[in-house]
C-alpha positions in Angstrom: -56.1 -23.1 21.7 -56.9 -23.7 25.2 -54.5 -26.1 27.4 -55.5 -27.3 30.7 -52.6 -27.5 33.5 -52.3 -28.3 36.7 -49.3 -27.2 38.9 -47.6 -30.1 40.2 -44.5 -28.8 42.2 -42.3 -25.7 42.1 -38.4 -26.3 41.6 -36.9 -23.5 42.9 -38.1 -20.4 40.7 -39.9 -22.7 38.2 -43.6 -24.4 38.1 -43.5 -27.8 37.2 -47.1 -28.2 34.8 -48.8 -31.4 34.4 -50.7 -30.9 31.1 -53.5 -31.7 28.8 -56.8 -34.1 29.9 -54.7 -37.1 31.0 -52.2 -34.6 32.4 -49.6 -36.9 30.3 -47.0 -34.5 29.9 -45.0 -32.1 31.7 -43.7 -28.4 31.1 -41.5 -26.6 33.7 -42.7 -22.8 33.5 -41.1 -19.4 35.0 -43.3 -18.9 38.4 -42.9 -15.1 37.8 -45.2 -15.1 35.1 -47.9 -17.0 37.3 -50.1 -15.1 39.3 -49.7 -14.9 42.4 -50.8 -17.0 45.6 -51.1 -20.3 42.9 -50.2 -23.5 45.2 -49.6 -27.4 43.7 -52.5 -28.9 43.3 -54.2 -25.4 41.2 -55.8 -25.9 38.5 -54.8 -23.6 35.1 -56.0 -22.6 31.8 -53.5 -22.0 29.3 -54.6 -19.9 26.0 -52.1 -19.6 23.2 -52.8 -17.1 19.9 -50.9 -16.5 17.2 -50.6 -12.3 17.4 -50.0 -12.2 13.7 -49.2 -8.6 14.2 -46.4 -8.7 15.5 -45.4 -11.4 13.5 -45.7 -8.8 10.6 -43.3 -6.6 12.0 -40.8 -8.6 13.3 -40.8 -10.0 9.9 -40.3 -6.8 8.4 -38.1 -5.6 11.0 -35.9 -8.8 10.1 -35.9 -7.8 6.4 -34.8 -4.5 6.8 -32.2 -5.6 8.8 -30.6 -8.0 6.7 -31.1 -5.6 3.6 -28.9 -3.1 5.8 -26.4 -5.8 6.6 -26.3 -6.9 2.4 -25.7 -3.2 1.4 -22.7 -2.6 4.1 -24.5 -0.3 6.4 -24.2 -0.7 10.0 
């Protein structure tokens, strides 16, 4: 999934986003995990997978844990 933003003003440490065709809705995002030298007014394409890899092992890693809490272990 692809999203389309557009950087509309930066509050202190944070990107406000317009977003999607019509720009109808807004999304205030970290500016330290924006590339550099982006001003308002820029243009963005925002790509969002599923990394069902890690998924898998957080999932297991969540299991484990909770079978660990269950038998008394620490």
């Amino acid at each position: 999934m692809t999203i389309k933003a557009v950087i509309d003003r930066y509050e202190a440490d944070t990107a406000v986003l317009l977003l999607g065709e019509e720009e109808s809705a807004t999304m205030g995002f970290p500016s330290a995990f924006l590339p550099q030298g982006l001003d308002e007014g820029d243009h963005l394409k925002i790509t969002i997978t599923r990394d069902r890899k890690a998924t898998a092992a957080a999932t297991r890693e969540a299991a484990a844990l909770l079978a660990q809490i269950k038998e008394g272990k620490p």
